[in-house]
MARKEPA-665676 format. One record per residue: residue number from 1; residue in one letter; x, y, z of N, C-alpha, C in turn; chain. Coordinates in steps of 0.1 Angstrom, whole numbers, plus 2048, in hexadecimal, padded with zeros to 3 digits. Example, Ala and Ser with C-alpha at 12.3 -4.5 7.8 and 13.67 -1.06 7.14 Angstrom:
2
 seq type n_px n_py n_pz ca_px ca_py ca_pz c_px c_py c_pz mol
   1    A  884  7C7  84E   87B   7D3   84E  884  7DF  84E   A
   2    S  880  7EA  847   889   7F5   847  881  800  84F   A
This chain:
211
 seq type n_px n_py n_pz ca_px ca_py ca_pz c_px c_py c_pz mol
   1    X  7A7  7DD  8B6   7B5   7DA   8B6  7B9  7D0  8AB   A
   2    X  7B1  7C5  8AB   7B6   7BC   8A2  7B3  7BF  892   A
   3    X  7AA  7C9  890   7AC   7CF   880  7BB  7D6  87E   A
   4    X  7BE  7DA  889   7CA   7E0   889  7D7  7D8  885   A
   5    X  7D3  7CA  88D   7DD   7C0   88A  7DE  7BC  87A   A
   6    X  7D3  7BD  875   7D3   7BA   867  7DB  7C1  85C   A
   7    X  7DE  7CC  85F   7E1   7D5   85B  7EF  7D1  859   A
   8    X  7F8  7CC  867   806   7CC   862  80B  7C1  862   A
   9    X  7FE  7B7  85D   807   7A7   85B  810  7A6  84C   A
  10    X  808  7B0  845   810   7AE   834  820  7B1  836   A
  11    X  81E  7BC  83F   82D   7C4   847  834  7B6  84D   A
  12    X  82E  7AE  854   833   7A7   85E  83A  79B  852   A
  13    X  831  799  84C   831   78A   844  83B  78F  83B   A
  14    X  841  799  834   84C   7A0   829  859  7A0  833   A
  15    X  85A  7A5  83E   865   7A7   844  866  798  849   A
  16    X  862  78E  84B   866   780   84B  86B  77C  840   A
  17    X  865  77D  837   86D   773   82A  878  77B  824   A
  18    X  879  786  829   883   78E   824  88D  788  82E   A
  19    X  88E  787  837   89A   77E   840  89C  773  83F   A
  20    X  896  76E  836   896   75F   82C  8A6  75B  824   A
  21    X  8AC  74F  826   8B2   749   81A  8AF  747  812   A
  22    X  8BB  74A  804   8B5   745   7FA  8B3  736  7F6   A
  23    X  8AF  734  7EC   8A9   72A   7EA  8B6  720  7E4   A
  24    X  8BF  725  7E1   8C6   71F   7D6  8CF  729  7C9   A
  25    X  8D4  722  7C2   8DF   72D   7BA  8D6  733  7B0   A
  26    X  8CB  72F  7AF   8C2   737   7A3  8C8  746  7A4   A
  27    X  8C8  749  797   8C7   759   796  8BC  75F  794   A
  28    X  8B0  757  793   8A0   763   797  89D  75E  7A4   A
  29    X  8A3  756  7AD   89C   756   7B9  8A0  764  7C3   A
  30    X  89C  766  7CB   89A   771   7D3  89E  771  7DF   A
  31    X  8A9  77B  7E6   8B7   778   7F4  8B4  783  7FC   A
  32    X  8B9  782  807   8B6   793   80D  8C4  796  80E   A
  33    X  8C7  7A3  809   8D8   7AC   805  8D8  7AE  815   A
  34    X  8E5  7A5  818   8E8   7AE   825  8ED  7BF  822   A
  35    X  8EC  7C9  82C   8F2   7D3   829  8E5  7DF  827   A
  36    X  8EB  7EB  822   8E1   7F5   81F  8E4  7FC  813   A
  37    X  8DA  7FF  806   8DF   806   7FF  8D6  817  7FE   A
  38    X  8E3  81C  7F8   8DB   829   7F5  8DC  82D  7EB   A
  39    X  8D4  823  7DF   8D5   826   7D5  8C7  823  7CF   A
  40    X  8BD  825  7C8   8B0   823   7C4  8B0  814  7BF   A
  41    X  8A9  80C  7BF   8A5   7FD   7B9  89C  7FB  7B1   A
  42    X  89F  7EE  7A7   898   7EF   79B  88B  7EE  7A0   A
  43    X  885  7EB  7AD   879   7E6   7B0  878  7E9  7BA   A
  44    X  86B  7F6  7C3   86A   7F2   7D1  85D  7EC  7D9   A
  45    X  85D  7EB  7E1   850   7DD   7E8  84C  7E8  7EF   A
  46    X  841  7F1  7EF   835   7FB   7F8  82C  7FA  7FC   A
  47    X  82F  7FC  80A   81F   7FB   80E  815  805  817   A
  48    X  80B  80C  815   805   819   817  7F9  811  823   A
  49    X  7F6  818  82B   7EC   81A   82F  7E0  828  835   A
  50    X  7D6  823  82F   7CD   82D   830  7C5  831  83B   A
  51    X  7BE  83B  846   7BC   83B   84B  7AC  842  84A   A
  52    X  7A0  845  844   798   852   842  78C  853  847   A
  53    X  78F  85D  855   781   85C   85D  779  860  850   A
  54    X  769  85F  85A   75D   869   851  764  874  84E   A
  55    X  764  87A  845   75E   885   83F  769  88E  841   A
  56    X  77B  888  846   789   88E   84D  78D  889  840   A
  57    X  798  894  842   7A9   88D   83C  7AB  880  842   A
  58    X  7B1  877  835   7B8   869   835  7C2  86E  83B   A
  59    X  7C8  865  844   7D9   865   84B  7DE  857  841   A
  60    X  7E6  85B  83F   7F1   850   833  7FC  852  837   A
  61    X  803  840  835   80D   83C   83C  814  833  831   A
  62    X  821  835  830   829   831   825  833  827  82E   A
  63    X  831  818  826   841   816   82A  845  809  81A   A
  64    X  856  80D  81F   85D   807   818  862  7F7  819   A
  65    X  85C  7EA  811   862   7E2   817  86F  7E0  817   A
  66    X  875  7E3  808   881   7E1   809  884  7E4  7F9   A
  67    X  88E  7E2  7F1   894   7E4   7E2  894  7D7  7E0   A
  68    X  891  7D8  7CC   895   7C4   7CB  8A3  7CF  7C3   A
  69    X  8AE  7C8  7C3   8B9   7CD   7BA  8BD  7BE  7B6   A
  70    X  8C9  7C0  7A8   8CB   7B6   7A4  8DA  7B3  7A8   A
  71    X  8E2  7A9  7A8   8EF   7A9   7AB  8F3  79C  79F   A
  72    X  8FF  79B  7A1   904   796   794  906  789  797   A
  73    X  909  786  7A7   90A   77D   7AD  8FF  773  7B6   A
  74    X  8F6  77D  7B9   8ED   777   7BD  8E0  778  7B6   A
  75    X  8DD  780  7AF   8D1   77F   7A6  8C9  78C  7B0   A
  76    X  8BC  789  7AE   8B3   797   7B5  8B3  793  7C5   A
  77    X  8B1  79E  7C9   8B5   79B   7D8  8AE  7AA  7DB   A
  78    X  8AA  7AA  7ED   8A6   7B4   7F4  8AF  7BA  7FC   A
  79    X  8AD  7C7  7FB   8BA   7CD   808  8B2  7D3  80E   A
  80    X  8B5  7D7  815   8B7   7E9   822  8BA  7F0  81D   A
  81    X  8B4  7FD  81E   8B4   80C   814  8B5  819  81D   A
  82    X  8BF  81F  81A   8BD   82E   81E  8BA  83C  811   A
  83    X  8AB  83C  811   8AF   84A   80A  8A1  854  80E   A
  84    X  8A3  85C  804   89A   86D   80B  88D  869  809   A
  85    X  882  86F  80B   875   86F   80D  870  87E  807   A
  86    X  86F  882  7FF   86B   88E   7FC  85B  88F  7F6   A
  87    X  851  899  801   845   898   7FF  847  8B0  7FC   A
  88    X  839  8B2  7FC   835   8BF   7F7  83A  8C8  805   A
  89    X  838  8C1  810   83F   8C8   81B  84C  8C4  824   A
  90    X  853  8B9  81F   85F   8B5   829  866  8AB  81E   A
  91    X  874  8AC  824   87D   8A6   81F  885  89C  82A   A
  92    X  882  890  82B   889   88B   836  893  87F  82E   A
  93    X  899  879  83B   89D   86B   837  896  862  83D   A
  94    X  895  854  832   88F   84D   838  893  83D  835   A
  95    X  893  835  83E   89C   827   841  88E  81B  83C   A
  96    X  894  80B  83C   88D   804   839  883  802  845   A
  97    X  87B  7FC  841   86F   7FB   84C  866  805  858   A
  98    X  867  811  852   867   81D   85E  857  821  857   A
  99    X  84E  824  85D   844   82B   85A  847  83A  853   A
 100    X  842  83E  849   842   849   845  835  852  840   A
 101    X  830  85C  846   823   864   846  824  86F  83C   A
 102    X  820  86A  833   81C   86F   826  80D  87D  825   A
 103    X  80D  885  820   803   88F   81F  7FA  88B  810   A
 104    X  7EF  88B  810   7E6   88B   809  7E0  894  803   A
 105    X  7E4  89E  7F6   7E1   8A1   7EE  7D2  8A7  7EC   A
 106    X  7CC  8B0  7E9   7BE   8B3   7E6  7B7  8A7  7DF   A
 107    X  7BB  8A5  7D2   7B6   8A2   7CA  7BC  88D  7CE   A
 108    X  7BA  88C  7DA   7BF   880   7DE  7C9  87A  7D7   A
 109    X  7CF  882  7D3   7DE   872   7CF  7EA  878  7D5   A
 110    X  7F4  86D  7D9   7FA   86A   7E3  808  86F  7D8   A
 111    X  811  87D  7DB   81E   87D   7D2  823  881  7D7   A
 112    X  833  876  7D7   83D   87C   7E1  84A  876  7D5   A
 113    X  859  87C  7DA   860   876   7D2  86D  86D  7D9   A
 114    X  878  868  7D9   87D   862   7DD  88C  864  7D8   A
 115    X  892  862  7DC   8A0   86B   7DA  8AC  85C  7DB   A
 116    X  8B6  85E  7D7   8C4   856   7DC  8CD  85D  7DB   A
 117    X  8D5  854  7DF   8E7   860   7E6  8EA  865  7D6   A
 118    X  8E7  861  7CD   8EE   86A   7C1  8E4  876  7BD   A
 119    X  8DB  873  7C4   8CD   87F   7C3  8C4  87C  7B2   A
 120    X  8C4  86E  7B5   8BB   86E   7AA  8AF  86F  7AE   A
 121    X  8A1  876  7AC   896   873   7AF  88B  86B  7A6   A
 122    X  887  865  7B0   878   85A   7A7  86C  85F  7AE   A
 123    X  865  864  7A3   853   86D   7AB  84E  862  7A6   A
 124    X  841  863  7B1   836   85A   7B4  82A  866  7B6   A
 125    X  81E  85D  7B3   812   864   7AA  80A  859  7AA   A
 126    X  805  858  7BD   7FA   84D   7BF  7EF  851  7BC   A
 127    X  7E5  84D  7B6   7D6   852   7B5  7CC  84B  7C2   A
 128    X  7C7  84D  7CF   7C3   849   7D7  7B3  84B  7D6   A
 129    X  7B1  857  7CA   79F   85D   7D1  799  84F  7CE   A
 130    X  799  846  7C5   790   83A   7C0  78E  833  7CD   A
 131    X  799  832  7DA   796   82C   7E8  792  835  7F0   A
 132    X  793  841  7F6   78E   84B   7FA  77D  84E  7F8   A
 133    X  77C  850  7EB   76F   850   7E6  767  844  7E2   A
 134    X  76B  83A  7E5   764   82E   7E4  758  828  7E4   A
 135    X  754  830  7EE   744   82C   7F5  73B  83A  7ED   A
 136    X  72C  836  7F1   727   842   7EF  717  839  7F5   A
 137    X  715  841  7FE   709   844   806  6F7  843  7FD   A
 138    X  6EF  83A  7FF   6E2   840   7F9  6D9  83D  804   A
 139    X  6D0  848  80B   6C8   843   814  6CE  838  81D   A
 140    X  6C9  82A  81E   6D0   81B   827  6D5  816  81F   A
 141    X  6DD  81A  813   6E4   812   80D  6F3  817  808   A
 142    X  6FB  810  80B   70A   817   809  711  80A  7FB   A
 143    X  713  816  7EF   71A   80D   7E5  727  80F  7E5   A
 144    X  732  805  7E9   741   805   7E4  745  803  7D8   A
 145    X  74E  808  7D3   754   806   7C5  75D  801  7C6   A
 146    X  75F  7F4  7C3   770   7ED   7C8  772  7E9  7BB   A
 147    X  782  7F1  7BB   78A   7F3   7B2  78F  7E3  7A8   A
 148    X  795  7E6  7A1   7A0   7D9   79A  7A8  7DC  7A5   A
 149    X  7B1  7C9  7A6   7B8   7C8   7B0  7B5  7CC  7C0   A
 150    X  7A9  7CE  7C2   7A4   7D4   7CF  798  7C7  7D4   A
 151    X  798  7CC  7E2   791   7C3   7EB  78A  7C9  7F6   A
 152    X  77F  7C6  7FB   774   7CC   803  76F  7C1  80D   A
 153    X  775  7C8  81B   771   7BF   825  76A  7C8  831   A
 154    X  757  7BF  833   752   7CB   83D  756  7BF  849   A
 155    X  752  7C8  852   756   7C2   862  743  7B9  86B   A
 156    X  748  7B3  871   73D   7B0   87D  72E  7AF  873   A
 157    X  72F  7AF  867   722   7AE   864  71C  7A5  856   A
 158    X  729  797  85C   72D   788   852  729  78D  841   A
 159    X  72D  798  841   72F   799   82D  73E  790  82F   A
 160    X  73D  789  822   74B   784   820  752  78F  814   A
 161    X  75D  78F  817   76F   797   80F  764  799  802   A
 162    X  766  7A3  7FB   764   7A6   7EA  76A  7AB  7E6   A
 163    X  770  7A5  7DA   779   7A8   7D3  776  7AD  7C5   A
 164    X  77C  7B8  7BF   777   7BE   7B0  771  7B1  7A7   A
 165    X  778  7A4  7A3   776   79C   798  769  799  79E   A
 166    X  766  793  7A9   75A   790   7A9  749  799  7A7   A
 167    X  74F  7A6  7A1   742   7B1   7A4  73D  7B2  794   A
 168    X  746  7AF  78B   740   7B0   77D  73F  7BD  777   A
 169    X  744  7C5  77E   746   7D5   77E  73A  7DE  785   A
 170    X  734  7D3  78E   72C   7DC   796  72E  7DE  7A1   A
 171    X  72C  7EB  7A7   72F   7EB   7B2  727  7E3  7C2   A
 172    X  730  7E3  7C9   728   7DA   7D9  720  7E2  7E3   A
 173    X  716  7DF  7E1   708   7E6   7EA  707  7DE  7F9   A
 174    X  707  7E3  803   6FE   7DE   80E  6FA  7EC  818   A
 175    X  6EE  7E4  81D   6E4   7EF   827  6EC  7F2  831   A
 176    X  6ED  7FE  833   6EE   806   846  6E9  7FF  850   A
 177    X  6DE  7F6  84E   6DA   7ED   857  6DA  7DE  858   A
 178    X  6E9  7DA  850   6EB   7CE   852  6F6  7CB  85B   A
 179    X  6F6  7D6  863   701   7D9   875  714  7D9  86D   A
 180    X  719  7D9  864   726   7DB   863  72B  7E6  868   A
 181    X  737  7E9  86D   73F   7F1   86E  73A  7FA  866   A
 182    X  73E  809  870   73D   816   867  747  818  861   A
 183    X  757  80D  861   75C   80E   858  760  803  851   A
 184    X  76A  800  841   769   7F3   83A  779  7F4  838   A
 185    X  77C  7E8  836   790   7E7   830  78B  7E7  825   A
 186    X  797  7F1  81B   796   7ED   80C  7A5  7EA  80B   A
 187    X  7AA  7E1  803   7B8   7DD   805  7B2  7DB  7F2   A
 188    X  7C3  7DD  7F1   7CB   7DF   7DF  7D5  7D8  7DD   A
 189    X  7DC  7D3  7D4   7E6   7CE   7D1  7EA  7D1  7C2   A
 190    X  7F3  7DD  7C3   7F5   7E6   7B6  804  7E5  7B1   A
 191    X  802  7DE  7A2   80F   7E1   79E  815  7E9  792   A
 192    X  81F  7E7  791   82A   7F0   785  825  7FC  788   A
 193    X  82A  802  793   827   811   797  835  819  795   A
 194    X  838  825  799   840   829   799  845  82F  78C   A
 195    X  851  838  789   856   842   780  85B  835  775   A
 196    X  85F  828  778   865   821   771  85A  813  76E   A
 197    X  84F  812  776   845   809   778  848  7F9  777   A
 198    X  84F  7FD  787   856   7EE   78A  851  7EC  79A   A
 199    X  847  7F3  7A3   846   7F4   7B0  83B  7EF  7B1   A
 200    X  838  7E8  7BB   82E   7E2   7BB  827  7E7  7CC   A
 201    X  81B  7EA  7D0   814   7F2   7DE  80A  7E8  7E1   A
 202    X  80B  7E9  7ED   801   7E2   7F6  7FA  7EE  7F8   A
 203    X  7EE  7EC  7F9   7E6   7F9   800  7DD  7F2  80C   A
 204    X  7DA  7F6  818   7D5   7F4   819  7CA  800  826   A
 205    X  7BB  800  822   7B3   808   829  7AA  808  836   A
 206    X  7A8  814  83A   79D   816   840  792  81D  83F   A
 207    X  789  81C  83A   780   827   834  772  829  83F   A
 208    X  771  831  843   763   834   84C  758  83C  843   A
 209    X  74D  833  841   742   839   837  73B  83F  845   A
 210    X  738  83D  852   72C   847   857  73B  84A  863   A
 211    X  72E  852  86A   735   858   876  735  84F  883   A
């Protein structure tokens, strides 16, 4: 349960400061837009989570924090959004803060596109296999590959957090019988994404190397 908690503090800790005052008349400081728009934003705040038993389909889960838009009066600011969700099988609507279940692709990457009331669309064209395929099995020894911007946390079996800078481009080895979890968080913090590459994603996973 409490891995579970971990999961939606980034969620928890974003929708607090988003109900934040600003700071002052600055025009780069950052306000939350009362109201909703349905119109695309120069910038949106994402965040994915991964789910991948052994050797199953990933379950992936999309949500929106919110739009940074600019105003003339207040400078960049967050609002509340309404717009479409368009993936390879459905077309929905979808609101700020709502979970949204995204379908994963053969070839692992995550593409759906996103719509506003004037029907402009912005496609996305996540590449996921590098976390999906992460690990790889040798006899008692399991090597992770942790990405740029990525982080590796095993459970119950006091490895401390590893993070890409510290590996030197090598990847992180430990034995099947050093008792960790059969599964590891890989968490990301990816930016300038998107058709306009202004978005910035949280990722964050669950990956099961055995059964």
């Amino acid at each position: 349960m409490w891995k579970k908690c971990l999961l939606v503090l980034p969620i928890l800790f974003c929708l607090i400061s988003c109900e934040g005052v600003s700071l002052g008349g600055n025009s780069n400081e950052v306000d939350y837009c009362r109201g909703v728009t349905r119109h695309h934003a120069k910038s949106l705040k994402l965040y994915l989570t991964v789910n991948c038993s052994y050797e199953k389909k990933c379950d992936v889960s999309l949500f929106f924090w919110g739009g940074n838009y600019r105003d003339s009066l207040s400078g960049k600011c967050y609002s509340d959004y309404d717009l479409m969700l368009k993936t390879k099988d459905s077309l929905k609507q979808i609101l700020s803060e709502t979970e949204n279940l995204v379908p994963l692709d053969s070839d692992l990457h995550l593409r759906y596109s996103l719509l506003d009331i004037d029907n402009v669309e912005k496609k996305y064209d996540i590449d996921l296999s590098g976390i999906v395929n992460s690990y790889t099995v040798r006899g008692d020894t399991v090597d992770v590959n942790v990405m740029e911007n990525c982080s590796l946390h095993l459970y119950h079996c006091k490895k401390e957090t590893i993070y890409e800078n510290q590996l030197n481009g090598e990847k992180y080895s430990f034995f099947t019988s050093d008792g960790c979890d059969k599964d590891y968080s890989y968490d990301c913090t990816w930016h300038n994404l998107g058709p306009s590459k202004n978005d910035d994603l949280e990722i964050s996973a669950t990956i099961y190397w055995s059964k």
